[in-house]
N, C-alpha and C positions, 0 to 999 in steps of 0.2 A: 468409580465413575467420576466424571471430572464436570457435571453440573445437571445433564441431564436436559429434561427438555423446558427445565424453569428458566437456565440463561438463556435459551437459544434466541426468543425475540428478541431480547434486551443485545445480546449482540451480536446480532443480525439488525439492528438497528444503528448499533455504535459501529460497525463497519460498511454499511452504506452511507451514513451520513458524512465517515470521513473519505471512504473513496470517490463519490461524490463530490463532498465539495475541495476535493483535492483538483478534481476535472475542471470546477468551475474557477478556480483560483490561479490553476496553473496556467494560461496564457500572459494573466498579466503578472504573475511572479516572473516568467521567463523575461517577459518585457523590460521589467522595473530592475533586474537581476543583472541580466546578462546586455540588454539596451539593442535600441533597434537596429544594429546592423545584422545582416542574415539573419534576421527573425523566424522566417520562414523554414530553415536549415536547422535552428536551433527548439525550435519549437516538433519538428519532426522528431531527434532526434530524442526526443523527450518521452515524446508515444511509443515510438521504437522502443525505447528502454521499459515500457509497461508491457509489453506485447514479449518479449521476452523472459521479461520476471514471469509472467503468466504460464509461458511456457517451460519456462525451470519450474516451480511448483508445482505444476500438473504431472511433467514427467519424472519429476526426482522425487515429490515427496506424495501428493493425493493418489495416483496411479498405483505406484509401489503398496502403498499402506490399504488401499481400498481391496485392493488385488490380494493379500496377505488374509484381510477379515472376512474377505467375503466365500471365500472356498472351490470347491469344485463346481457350482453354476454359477458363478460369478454374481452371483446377485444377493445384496443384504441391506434391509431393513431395520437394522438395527443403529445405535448410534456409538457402538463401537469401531463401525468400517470408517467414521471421520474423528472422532477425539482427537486422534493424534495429526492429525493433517493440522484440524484445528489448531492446536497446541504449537504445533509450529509455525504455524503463522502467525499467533501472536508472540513466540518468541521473535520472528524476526522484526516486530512492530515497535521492539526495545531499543534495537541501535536506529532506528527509525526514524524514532522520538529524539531520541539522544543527539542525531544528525540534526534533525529541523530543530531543535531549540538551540544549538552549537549555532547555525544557518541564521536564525534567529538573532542570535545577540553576536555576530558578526556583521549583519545589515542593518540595527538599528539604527546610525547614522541615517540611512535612505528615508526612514519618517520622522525621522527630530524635523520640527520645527526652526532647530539652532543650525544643522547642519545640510543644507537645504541643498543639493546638488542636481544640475541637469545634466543628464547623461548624452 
């Protein structure tokens, strides 16, 4: 077993609070990032690309794996039909991290106080 139902709030907590404030963040990161021209074009294409991801994981990895655990009625109860959904999505949450802190000390310039640029 890989935690059982001791992790589950804790993160079911850690993962809304970052998908969340990822939603709440991402307009004015596109803004401050990418700058106001086609804001509009840039900022769709951004959701796009959640709506997507959403739908590779559902059909490549949660479906597949649900569908394997769960048997002939397709129905399970148990917390073995998600473990490994789980488990891969937070391996994919590694290059993730790895990306947005890369992204991170690439745009620190944009909040120095020294190097103060309007875009």
């Amino acid at each position: 077993r890989l935690g059982g139902f001791t992790l589950l709030w804790p993160a079911m907590a850690f993962i809304g609070f970052g998908y969340g404030g990822l939603w709440g963040v991402q307009p004015t990161l596109i803004f401050e990032l990418f700058g106001p021209a086609d804001y509009a074009f840039k900022y769709s294409c951004s959701t796009i690309a959640a709506a997507v991801g959403s739908i590779i994981f559902n059909d490549a990895i949660a479906g597949p794996v649900y569908a394997k655990y769960s048997g002939e009625e397709n129905f399970c109860y148990t917390s073995k039909c998600y473990n490994w959904t789980f488990v891969a999505a937070g391996a994919c949450d590694i290059p993730a991290l790895v990306l947005a802190v890369w992204l991170a000390h690439r745009t620190r310039w944009v909040y120095s106080m020294d190097g103060v640029q309007n875009v």
